[in-house]
PAKE-926656 format. One record per residue (C-alpha): residue number from 1; x, y, z. Coordinates in pm, 1 decimal. Example, Ala and Ser with C-alpha at 12.3 -4.5 7.8 and 13.67 -1.06 7.14 Angstrom:
2
[1; [1230.0; -450.0; 780.0]]
[2; [1367.0; -106.0; 714.0]]
END
This chain:
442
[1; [-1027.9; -11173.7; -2902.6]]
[2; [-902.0; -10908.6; -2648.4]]
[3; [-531.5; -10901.2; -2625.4]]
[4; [-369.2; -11010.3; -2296.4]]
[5; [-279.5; -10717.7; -2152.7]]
[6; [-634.1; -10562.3; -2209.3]]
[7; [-796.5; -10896.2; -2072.6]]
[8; [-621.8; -10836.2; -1747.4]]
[9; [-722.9; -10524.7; -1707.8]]
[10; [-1100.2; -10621.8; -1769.5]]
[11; [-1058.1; -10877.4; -1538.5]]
[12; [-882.8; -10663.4; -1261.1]]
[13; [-1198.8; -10389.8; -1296.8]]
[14; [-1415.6; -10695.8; -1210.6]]
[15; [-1274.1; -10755.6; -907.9]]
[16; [-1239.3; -10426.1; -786.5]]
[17; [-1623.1; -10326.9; -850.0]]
[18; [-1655.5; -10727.5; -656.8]]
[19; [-1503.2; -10590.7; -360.2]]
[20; [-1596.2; -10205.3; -326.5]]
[21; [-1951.6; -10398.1; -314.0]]
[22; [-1849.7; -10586.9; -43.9]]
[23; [-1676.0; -10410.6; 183.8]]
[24; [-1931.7; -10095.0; 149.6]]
[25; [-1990.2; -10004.2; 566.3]]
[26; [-1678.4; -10216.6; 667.3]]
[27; [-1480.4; -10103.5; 923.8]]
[28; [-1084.2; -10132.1; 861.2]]
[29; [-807.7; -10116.6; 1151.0]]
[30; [-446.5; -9996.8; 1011.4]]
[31; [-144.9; -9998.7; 1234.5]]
[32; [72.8; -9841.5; 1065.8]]
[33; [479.2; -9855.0; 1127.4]]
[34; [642.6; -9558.1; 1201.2]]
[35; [924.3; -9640.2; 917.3]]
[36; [643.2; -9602.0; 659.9]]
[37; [466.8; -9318.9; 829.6]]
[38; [875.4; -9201.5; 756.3]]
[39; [858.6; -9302.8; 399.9]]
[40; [818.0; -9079.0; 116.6]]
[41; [556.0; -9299.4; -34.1]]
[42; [347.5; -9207.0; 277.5]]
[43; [165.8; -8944.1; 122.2]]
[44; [24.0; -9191.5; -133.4]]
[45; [-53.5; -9409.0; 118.0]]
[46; [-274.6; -9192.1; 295.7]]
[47; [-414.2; -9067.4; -69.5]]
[48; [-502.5; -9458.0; -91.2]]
[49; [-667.4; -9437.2; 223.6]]
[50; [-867.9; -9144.4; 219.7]]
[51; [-1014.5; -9337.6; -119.7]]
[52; [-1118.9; -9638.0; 80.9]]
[53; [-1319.1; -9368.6; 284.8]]
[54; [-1463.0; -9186.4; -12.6]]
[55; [-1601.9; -9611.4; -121.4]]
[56; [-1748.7; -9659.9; 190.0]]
[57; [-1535.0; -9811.3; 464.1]]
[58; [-1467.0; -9711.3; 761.9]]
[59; [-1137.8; -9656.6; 857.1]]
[60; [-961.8; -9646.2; 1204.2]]
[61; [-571.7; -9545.9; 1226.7]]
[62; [-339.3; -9673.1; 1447.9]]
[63; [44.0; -9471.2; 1407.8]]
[64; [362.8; -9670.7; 1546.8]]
[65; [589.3; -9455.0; 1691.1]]
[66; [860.6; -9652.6; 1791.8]]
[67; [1140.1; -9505.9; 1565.5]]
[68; [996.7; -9144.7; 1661.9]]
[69; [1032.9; -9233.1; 2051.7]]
[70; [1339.4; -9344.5; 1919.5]]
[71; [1428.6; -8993.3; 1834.7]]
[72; [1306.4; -8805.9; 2079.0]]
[73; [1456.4; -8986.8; 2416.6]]
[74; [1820.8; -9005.7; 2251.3]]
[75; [1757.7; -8639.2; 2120.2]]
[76; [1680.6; -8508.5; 2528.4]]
[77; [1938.1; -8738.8; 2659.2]]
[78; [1698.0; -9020.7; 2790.2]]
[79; [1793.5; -9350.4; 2858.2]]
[80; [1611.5; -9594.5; 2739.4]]
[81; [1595.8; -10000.5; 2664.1]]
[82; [1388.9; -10283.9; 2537.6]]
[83; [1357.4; -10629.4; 2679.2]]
[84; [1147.6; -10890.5; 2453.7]]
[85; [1102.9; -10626.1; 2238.5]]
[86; [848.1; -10414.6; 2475.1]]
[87; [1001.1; -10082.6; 2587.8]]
[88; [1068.2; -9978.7; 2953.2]]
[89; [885.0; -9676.6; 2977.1]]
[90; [1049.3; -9447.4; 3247.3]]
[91; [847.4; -9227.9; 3498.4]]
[92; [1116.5; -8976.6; 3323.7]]
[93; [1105.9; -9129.5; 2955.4]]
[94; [706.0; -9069.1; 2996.6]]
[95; [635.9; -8717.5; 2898.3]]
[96; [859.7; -8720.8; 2606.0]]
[97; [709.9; -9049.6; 2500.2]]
[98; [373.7; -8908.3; 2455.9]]
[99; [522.9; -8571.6; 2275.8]]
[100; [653.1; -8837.6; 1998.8]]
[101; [335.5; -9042.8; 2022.5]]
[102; [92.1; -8754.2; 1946.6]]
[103; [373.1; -8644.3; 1699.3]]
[104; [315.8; -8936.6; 1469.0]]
[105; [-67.2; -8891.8; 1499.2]]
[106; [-41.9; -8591.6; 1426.0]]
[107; [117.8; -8622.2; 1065.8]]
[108; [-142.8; -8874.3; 960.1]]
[109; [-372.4; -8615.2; 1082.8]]
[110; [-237.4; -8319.9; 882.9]]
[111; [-243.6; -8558.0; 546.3]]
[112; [-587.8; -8658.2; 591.0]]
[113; [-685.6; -8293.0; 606.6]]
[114; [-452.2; -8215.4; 337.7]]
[115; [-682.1; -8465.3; 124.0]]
[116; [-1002.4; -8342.1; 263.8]]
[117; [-1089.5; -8588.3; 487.3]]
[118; [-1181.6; -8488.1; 857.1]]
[119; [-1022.4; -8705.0; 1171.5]]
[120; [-970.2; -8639.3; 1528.0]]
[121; [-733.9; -8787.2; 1738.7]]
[122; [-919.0; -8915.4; 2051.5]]
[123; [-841.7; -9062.7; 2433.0]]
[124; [-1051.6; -9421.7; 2367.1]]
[125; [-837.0; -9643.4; 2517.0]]
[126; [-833.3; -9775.6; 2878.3]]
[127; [-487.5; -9942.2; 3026.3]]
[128; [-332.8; -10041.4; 3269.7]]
[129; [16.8; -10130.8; 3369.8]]
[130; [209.7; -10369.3; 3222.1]]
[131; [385.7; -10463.6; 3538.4]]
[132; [658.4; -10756.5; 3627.0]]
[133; [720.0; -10953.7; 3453.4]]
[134; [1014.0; -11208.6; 3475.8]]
[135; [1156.3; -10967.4; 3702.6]]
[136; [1164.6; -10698.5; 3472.2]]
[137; [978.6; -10418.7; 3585.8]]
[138; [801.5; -10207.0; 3243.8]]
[139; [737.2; -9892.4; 3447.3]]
[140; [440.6; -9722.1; 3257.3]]
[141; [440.6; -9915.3; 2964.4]]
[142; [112.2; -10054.4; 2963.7]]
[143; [-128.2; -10342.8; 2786.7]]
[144; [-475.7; -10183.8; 2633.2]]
[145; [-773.5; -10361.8; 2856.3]]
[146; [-1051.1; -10196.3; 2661.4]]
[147; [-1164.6; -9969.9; 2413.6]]
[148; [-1430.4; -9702.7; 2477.8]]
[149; [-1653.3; -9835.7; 2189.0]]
[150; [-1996.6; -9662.9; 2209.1]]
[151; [-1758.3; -9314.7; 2170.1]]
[152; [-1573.4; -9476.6; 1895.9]]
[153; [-1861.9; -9573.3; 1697.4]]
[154; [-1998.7; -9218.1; 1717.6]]
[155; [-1741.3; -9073.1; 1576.5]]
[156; [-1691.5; -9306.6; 1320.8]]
[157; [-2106.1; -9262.0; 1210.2]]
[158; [-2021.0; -8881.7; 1167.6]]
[159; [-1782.8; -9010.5; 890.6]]
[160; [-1497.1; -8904.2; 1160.4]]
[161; [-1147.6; -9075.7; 1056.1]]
[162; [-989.7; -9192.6; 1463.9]]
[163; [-636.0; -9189.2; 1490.4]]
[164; [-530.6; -9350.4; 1778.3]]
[165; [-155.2; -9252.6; 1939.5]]
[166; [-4.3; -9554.7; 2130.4]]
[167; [-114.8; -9419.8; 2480.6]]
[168; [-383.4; -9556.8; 2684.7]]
[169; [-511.1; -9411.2; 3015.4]]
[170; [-634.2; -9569.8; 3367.9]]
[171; [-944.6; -9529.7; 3494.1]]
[172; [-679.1; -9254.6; 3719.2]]
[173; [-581.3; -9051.0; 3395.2]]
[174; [-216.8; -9225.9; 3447.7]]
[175; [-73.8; -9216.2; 3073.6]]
[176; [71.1; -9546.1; 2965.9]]
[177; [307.1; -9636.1; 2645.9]]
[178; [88.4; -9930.3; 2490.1]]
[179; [254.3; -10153.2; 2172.1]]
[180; [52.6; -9974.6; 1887.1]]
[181; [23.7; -10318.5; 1717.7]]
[182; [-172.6; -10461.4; 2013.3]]
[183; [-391.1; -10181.1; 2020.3]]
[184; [-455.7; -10164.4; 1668.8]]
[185; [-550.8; -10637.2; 1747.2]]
[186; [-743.4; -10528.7; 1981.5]]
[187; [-956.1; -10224.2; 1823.8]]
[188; [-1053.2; -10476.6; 1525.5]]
[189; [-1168.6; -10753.4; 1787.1]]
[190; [-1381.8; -10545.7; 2006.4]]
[191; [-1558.3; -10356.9; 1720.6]]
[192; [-1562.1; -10729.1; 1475.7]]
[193; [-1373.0; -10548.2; 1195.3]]
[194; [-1390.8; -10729.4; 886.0]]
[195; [-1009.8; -10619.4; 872.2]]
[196; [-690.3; -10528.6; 1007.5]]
[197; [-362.4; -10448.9; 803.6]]
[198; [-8.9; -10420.0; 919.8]]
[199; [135.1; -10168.4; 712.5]]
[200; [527.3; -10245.2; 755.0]]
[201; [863.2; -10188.2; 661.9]]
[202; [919.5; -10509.1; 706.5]]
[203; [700.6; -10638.9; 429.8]]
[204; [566.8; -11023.8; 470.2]]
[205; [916.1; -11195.2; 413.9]]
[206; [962.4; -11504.4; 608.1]]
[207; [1330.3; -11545.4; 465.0]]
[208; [1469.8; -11908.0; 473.7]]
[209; [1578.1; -11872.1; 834.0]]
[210; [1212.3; -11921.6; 1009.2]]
[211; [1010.4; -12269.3; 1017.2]]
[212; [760.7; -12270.9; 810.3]]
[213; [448.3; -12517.0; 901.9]]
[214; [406.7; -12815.9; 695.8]]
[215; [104.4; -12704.2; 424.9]]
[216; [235.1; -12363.7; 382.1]]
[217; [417.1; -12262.1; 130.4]]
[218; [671.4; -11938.8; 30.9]]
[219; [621.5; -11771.7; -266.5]]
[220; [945.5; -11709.0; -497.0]]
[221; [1038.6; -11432.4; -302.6]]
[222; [1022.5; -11586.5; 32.4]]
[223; [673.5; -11496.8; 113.9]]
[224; [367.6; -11656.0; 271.3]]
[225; [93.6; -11501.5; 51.1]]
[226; [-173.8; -11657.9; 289.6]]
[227; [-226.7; -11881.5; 595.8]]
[228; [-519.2; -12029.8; 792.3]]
[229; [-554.1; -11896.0; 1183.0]]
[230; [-449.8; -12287.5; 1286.8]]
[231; [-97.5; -12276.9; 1024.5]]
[232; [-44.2; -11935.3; 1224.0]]
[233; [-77.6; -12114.5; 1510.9]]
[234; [142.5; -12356.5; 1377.0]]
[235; [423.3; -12133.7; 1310.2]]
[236; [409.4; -11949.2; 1635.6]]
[237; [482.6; -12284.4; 1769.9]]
[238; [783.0; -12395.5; 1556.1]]
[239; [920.8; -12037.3; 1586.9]]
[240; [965.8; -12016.3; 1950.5]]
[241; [1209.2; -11758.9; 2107.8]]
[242; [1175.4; -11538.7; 1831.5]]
[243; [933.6; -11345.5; 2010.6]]
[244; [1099.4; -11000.9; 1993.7]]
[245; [1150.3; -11054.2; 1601.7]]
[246; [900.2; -10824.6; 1375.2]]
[247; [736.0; -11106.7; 1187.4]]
[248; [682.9; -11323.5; 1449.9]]
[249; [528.3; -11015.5; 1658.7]]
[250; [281.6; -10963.9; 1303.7]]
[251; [178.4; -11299.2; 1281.6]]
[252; [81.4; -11344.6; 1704.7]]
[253; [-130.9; -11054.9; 1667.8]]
[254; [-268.2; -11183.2; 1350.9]]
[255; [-313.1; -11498.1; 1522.5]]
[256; [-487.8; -11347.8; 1811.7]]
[257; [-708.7; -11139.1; 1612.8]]
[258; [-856.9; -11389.7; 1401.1]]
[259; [-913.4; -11639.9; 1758.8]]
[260; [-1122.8; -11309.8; 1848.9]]
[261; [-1353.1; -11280.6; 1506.4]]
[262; [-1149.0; -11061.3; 1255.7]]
[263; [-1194.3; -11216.2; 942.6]]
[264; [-898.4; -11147.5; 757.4]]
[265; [-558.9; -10993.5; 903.7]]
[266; [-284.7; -10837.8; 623.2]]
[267; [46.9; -10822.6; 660.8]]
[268; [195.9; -10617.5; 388.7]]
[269; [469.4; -10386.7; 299.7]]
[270; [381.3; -10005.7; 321.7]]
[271; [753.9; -9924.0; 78.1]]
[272; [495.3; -10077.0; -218.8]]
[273; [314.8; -9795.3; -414.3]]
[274; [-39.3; -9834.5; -385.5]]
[275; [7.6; -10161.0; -153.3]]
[276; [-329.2; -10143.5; 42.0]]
[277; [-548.5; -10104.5; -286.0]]
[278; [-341.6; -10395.0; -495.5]]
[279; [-390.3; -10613.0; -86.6]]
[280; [-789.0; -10504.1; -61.2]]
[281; [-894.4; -10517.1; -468.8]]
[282; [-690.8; -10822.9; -571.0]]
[283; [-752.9; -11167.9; -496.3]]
[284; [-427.4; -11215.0; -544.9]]
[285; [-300.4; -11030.2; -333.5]]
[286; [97.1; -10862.2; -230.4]]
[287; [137.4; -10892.5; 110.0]]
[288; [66.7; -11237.4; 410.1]]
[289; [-287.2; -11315.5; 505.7]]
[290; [-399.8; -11489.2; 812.0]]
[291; [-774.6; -11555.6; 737.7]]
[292; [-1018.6; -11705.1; 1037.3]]
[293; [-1301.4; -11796.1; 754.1]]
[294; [-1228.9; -12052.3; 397.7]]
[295; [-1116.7; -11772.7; 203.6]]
[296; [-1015.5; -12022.9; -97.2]]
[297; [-1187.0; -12345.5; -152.1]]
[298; [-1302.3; -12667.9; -409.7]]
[299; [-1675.4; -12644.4; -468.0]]
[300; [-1915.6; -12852.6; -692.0]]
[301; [-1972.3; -12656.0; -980.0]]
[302; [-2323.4; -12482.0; -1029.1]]
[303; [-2470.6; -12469.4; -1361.8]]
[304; [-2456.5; -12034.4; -1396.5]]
[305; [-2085.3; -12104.8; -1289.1]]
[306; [-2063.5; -12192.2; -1714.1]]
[307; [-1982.5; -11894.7; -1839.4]]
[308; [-1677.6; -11805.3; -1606.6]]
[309; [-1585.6; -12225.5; -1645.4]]
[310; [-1587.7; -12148.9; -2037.3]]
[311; [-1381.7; -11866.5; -2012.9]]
[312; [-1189.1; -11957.4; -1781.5]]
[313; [-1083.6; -12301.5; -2010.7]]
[314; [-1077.2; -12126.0; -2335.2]]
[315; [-719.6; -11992.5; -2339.3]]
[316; [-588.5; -12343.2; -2314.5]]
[317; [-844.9; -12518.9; -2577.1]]
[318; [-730.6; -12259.0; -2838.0]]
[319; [-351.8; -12372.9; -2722.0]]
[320; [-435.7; -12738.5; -2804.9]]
[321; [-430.8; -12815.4; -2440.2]]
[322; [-787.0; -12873.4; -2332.6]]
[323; [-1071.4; -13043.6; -2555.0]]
[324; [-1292.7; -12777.2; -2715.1]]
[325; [-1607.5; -12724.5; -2499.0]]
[326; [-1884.3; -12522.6; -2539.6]]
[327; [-2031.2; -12291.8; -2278.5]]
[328; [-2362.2; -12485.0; -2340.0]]
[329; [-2201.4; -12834.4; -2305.4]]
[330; [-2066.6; -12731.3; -1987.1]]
[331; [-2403.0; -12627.3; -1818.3]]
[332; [-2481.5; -13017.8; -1901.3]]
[333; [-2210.2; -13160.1; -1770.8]]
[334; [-2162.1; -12921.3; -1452.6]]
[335; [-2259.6; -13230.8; -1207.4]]
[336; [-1922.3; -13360.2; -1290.1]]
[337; [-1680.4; -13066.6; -1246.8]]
[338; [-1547.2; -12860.6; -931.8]]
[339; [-1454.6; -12443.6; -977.4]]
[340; [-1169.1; -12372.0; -709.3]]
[341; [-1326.8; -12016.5; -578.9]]
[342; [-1169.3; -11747.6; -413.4]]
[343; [-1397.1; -11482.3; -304.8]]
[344; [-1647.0; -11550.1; -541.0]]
[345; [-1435.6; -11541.0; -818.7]]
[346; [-1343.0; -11875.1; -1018.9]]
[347; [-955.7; -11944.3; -1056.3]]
[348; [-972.2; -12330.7; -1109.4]]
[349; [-1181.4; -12611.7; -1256.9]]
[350; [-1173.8; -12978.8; -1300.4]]
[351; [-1385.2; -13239.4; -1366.0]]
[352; [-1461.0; -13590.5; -1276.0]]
[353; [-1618.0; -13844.8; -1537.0]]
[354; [-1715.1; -14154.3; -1375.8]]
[355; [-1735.1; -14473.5; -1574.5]]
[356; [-1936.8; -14810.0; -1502.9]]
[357; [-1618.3; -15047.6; -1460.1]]
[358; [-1564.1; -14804.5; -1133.1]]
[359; [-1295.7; -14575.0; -1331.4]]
[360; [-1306.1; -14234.2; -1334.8]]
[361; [-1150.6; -13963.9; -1572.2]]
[362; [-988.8; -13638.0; -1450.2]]
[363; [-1052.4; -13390.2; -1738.4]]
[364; [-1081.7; -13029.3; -1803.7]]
[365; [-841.9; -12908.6; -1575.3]]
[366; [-799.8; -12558.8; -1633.8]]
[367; [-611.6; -12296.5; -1398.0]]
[368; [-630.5; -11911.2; -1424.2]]
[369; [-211.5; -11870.7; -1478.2]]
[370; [-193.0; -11567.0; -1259.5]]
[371; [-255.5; -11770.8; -975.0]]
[372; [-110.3; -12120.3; -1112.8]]
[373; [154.5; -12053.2; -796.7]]
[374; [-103.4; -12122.3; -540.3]]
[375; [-84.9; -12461.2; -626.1]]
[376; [-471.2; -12459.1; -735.6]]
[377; [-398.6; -12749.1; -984.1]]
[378; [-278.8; -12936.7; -729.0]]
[379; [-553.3; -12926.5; -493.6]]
[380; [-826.7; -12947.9; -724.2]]
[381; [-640.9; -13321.3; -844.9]]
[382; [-633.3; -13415.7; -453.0]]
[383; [-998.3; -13320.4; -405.7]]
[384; [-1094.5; -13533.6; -717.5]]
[385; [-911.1; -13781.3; -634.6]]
[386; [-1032.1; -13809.0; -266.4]]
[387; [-1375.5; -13768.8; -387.5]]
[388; [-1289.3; -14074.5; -643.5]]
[389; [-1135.6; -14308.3; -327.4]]
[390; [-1518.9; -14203.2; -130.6]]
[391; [-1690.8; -14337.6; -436.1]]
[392; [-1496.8; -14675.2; -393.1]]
[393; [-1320.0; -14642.3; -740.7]]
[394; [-1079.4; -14854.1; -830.2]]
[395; [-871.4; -14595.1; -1011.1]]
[396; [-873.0; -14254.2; -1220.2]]
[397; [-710.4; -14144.9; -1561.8]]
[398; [-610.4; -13869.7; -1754.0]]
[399; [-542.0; -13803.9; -2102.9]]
[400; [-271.4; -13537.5; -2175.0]]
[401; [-86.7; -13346.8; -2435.6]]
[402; [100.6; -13122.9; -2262.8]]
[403; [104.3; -13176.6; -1884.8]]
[404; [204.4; -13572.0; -1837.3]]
[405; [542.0; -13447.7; -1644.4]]
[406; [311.3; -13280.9; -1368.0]]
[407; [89.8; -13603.2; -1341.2]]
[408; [379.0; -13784.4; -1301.7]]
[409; [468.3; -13559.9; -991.0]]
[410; [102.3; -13618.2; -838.3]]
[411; [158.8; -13999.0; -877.8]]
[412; [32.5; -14116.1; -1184.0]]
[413; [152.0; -14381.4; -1439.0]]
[414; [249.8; -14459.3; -1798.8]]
[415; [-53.7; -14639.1; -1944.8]]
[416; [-154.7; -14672.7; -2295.4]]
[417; [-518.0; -14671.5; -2479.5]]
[418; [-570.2; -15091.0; -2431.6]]
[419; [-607.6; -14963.6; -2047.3]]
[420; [-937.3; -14692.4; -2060.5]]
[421; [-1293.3; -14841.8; -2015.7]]
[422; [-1405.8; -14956.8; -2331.6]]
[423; [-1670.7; -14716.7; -2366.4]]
[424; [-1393.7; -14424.0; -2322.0]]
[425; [-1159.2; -14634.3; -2628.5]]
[426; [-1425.8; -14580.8; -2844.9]]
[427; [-1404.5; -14204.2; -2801.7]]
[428; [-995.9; -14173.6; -2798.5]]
[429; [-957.1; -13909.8; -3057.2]]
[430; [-638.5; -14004.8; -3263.1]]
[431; [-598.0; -13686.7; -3392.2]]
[432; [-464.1; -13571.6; -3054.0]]
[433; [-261.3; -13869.7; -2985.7]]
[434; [-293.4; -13819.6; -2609.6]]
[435; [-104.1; -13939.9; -2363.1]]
[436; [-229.0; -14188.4; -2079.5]]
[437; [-188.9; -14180.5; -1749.7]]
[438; [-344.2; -14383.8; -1425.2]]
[439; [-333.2; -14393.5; -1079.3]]
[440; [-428.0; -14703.6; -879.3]]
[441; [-670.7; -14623.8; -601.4]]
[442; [-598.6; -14980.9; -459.8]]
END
């Protein structure tokens, strides 16, 4: 048998060659903060990104250049402020704000030649002002109305990398500041990208000081590895008047972009080495995910699922904690389990044996451990059990050597072997000695 550390790698070069598949002629939007664009790992990042090119994806850059306006204004002597987090942009503030803007494109620009891929940086973006608002008046900062699409996609089929500054232009040729995070929301709605990554400093840490949404849940390090376009709804809502705040600003335009088609919007942080490959190659995943489509969900087994199912449970049957299976026994009994699938690629499975008093049995529960944080157990024990109430069952049962404690936390009971269906006494193997457990479905 392979040792661990080799398994995981075997495993990890499956889902890379699962995804380079997929995503072959997908277009990518990255926003990119200007901390990171700052960062020394920035060179790596682009080395990373330039790669994604060389596989087949297209790839559309979006700089911030906040910190770098930043710079330049206090550097000539220009006043400047923010209200709501949106900068006044000054009739005098205006010129030097589009030096520092072109600035930042520029440096992705130079890397990506630097690695041999060719880019432009191009005028595809039509604005207007931002205006009043609450009697605040923006000056020329400005909100993107549309993209020039048909020139976009041109250069993008003469394998063209676009880097886009954060300036947008009226139909006048008036310059205005635009939030580079907006554009880059609403580049992947108009052209349906299948993503759109915020590459921040920030990273995707909610910290104990924001509302979470009932359903979601932080990782050990206070992150939200994933969340449906309704839960970012949610938290938008129970995080009001944190507007101006960085993650809340992420997760509105991850909200809004996945209401207007993209499929799956990343949040991660850009201070990671090799972030964006570990984010696009992993199921797993490092950074926040708002995703508009079921990007994890119970399924009924299918019968050429047997083979991941088997090797999936065989870790634990050579621990003692499953019952010894063959792959050939499972492709029988597949009508009775459920695989917990993300992206095509099992994590979870679980079965449900029904007996003719109206019991069921929960069995075969088996749980890849790299992702045993997602709670996969969990949901693949409410599913069955849901599925059990639908059938009118009177009640389900488990038999355990190792895992009563977590039954106990999902509800279930102390029984003993005077309690199965008769048929399933006759089959108690004492040479186990397992425990019993029930839970009432009436």
């Amino acid at each position: 048998m392979p040792e661990p550390n080799v398994q995981e790698q075997v495993e990890l070069i499956r889902e890379v060659f699962s995804y380079a598949n997929r995503f072959q002629d997908s277009t990518f939007v990255i926003q990119i903060d200007y901390a990171i664009l700052a960062h020394p790992y920035l060179a790596n990042l682009v080395k990373d990104l330039v790669l994604l090119k060389q596989a087949g994806i297209n790839i559309i850059l979006v700089p911030g250049a906040r910190g770098r306006i930043d710079e330049v204004l206090t550097r000539y002597g220009i006043a400047w402020e923010c209200r709501r987090g949106v900068r006044i942009a000054t009739s005098e503030a205006m010129p030097f704000i589009k030096m520092a803007a072109f600035d930042t494109a520029n440096t992705l620009l130079t890397l990506l030649t630097a690695y041999s891929a060719n880019a432009v940086i191009g005028n595809w973006v039509k604005a207007r002002a931002r205006g009043v608002e609450n009697g605040v008046d923006y000056c020329e900062s400005g909100v993107v109305e549309r993209i020039k699409i048909n020139q976009l996609r041109t250069v993008l089929d003469q394998g063209i990398v676009p880097v886009f500054p954060c300036i947008g232009w009226s139909s006048s040729g008036r310059p205005y500041n635009v939030s580079s995070r907006q554009l880059a929301s609403t580049l992947a709605s108009e052209l349906h990208a299948e993503k759109l990554f915020f590459i921040t400093d920030a990273g995707a840490l909610f910290g104990k000081d924001y509302a979470i949404p009932e359903g979601v849940d932080l990782t050990t390090d206070d992150r939200v590895s994933r969340m449906t376009v309704s839960e970012a709804r949610s938290f938008l809502e129970v995080n009001r008047g944190r507007e101006a705040e960085t993650m809340y600003e992420l997760v509105e335009f991850a909200y809004a972009s996945g209401v207007h088609g993209v499929e799956r919007i990343h949040i991660v942080d850009g201070r990671i080495e090799g972030v964006i490959l570990k984010e696009i190659f992993s199921n797993l995943g490092l950074g926040t995910m708002v995703h508009a489509n079921i990007y994890q969900s119970v399924r009924s087994m299918r019968q050429e699922d047997a083979a991941d199912v088997y090797r999936l449970m065989r870790p634990l049957v050579e621990q003692g904690v499953l019952v010894q299976r063959t792959e050939e026994r499972l492709s029988e009994l597949y009508p009775d389990f459920v695989v917990y699938e993300t992206d095509g690629t099992i994590h979870g499975c679980a079965a449900l044996h029904q007996f003719p008093s109206g019991e069921a049995e929960i069995a075969g529960v088996a749980v890849d451990p790299r992702y045993s944080h997602l709670g996969i157990g969990h949901k693949l024990i409410s599913f069955l059990v849901e599925k059990a109430r639908r059938l009118g069952l009177s009640r389900v049962f488990v038999l355990t050597t190792a895992t009563s404690d977590w039954f106990h936390a999902l509800g279930f009971r102390e029984a003993s072997r005077g309690d199965l269906p008769q048929d399933r006494q006759l089959h108690y193997d004492e040479g186990r000695r397992s425990r019993v457990l029930v839970l009432d479905l009436r």
